[in-house]
C-alpha positions as CSV (number, residue, x, y, z in Angstrom):
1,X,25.6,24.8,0.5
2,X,24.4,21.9,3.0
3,X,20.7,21.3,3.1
4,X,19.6,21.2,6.7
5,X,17.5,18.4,8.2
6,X,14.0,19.7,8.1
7,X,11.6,19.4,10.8
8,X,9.3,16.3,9.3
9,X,13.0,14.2,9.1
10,X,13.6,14.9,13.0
11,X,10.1,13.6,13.7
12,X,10.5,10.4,11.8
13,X,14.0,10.0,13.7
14,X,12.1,10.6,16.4
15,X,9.5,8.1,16.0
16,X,11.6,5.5,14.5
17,X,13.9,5.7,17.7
18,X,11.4,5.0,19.9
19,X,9.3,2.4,17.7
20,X,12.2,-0.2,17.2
21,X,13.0,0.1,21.4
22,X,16.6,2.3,20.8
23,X,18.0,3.2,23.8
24,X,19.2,6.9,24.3
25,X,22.7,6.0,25.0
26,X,22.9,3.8,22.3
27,X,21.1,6.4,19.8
28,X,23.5,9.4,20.8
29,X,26.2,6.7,20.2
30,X,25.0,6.1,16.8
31,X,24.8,9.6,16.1
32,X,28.5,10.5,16.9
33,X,29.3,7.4,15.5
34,X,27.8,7.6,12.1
35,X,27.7,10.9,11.5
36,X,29.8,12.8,14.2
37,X,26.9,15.1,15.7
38,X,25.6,15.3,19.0
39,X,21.7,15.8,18.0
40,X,19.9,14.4,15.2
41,X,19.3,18.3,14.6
42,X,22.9,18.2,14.0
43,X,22.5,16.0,10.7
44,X,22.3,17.6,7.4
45,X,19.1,16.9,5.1
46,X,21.2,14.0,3.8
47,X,22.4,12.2,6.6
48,X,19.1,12.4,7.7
49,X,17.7,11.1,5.0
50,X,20.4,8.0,5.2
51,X,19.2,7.5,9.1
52,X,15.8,7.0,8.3
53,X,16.8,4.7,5.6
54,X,19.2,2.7,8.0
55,X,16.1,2.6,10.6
56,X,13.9,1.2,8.2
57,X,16.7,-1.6,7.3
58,X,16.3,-2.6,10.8
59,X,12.5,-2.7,10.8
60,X,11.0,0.9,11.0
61,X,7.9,1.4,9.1
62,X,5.6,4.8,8.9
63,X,2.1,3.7,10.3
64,X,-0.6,6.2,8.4
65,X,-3.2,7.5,11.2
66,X,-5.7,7.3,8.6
67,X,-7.7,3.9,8.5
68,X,-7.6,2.0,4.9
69,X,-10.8,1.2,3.6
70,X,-11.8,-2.5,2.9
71,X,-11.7,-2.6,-0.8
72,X,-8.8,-0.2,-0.6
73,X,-6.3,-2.5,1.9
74,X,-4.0,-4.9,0.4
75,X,-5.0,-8.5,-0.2
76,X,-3.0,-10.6,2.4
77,X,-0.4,-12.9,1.0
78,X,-1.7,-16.4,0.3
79,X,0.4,-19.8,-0.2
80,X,1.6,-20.7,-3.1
81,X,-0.6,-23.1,-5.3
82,X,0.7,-25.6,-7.3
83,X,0.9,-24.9,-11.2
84,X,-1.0,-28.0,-12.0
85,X,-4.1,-27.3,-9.2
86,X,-6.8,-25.2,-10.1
87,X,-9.3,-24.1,-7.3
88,X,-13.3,-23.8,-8.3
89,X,-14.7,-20.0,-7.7
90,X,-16.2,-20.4,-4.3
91,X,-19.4,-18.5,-3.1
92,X,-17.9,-16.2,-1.0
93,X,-16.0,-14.8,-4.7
94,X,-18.9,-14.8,-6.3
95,X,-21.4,-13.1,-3.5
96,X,-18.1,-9.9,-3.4
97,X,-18.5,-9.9,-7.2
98,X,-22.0,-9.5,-6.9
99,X,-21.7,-6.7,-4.1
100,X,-19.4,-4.7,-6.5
101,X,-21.2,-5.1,-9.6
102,X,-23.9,-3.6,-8.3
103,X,-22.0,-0.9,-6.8
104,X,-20.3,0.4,-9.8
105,X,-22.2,2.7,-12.0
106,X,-22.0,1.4,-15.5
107,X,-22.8,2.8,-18.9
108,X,-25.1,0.5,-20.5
109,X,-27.1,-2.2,-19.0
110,X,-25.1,-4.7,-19.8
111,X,-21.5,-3.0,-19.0
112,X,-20.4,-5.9,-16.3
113,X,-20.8,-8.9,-19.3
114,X,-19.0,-6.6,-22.0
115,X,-16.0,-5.6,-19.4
116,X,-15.9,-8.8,-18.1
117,X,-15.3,-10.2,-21.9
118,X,-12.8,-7.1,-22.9
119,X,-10.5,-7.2,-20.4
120,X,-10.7,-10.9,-18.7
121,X,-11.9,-12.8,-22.1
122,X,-14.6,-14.3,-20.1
123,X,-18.7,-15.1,-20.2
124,X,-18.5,-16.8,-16.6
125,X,-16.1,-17.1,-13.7
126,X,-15.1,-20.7,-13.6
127,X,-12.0,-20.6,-11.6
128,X,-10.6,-19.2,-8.1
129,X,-8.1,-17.4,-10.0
130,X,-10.3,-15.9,-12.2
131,X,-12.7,-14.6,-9.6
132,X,-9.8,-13.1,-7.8
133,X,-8.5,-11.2,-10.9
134,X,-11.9,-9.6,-11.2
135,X,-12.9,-8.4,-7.7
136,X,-9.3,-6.7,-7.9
137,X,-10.6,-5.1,-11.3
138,X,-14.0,-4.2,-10.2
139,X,-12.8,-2.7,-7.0
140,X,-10.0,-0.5,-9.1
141,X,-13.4,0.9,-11.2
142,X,-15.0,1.3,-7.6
143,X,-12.2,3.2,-6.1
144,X,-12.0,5.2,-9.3
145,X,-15.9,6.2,-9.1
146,X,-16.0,6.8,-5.7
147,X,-12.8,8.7,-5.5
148,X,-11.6,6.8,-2.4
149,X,-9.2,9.3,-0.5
150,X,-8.1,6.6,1.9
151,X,-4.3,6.1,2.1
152,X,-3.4,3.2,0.3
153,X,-5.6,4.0,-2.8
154,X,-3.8,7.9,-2.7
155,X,-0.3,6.1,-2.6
156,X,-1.0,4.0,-5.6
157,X,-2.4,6.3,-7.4
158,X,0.9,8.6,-7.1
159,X,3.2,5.9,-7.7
160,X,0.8,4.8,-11.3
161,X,1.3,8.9,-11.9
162,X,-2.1,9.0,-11.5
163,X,-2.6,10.7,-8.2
164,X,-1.6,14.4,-6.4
């Protein structure tokens, strides 16, 4: 037995159709085209499924409603630095590292120094790179205490096999 297209599929035809500008000639021609229906409520939960794929090859992308917290939302891509250049930690690393070490509820008193050492092999943050490495770190352990319920963190969380 065919699956039918369910209701959510429909919407996201829906929206993708009108987010990358598709005329409605040219998406009823698409439709007869591809997949010899009339409607996108024609398409079976398959063909639906390879729609939405095919939209998203030509630039559709969900937007979540919900906003993404600051130390939840995606570092933006940098330029590439040369092997052979190494960057100093600059205060602007330092002052965020501060900020989250004193956010995050630790065990002992001195917790920050012994999970700095454990998992960076550290006793001070020298280097860009370094600093970077650990806000990402102290922000996981932030997320993780504050159980942050903003999209992005609930996303990575399911695809670790962490999350719901």
């Amino acid at each position: 037995m065919i699956r039918p297209i369910d209701k959510k599929q429909i919407i996201l035809i829906h929206l993708a159709k009108t987010q990358l500008g598709i005329a409605e000639d040219a998406y009823r021609y698409m439709l007869e085209y591809r997949y010899q229906v009339q409607t996108s409520k024609g398409l079976s939960y398959a063909q639906a499924d390879d729609f939405i794929t095919y939209f998203k090859r030509l630039g559709f992308r969900v937007k979540s409603k919900k906003p993404v917290c600051t130390l939840c939302r995606p570092r933006p891509p940098r330029e590439q630095i040369p092997d052979n250049v190494m960057y100093m930690v600059s205060p602007q690393q330092l002052n965020m590292i501060e900020h989250l070490k004193q956010d995050i509820k630790w065990r002992t008193w001195d917790g920050y120094r012994r999970w700095l050492q454990k998992y960076f092999g550290l006793t001070v943050i020298r280097l860009s790179v370094e600093a970077s490495a650990v806000i990402e770190g102290l922000k996981g352990i932030w997320r993780s205490q504050n159980k942050c319920e903003c999209p992005y963190n609930v996303q990575a969380r399911a695809h670790n096999g962490n999350g719901a």
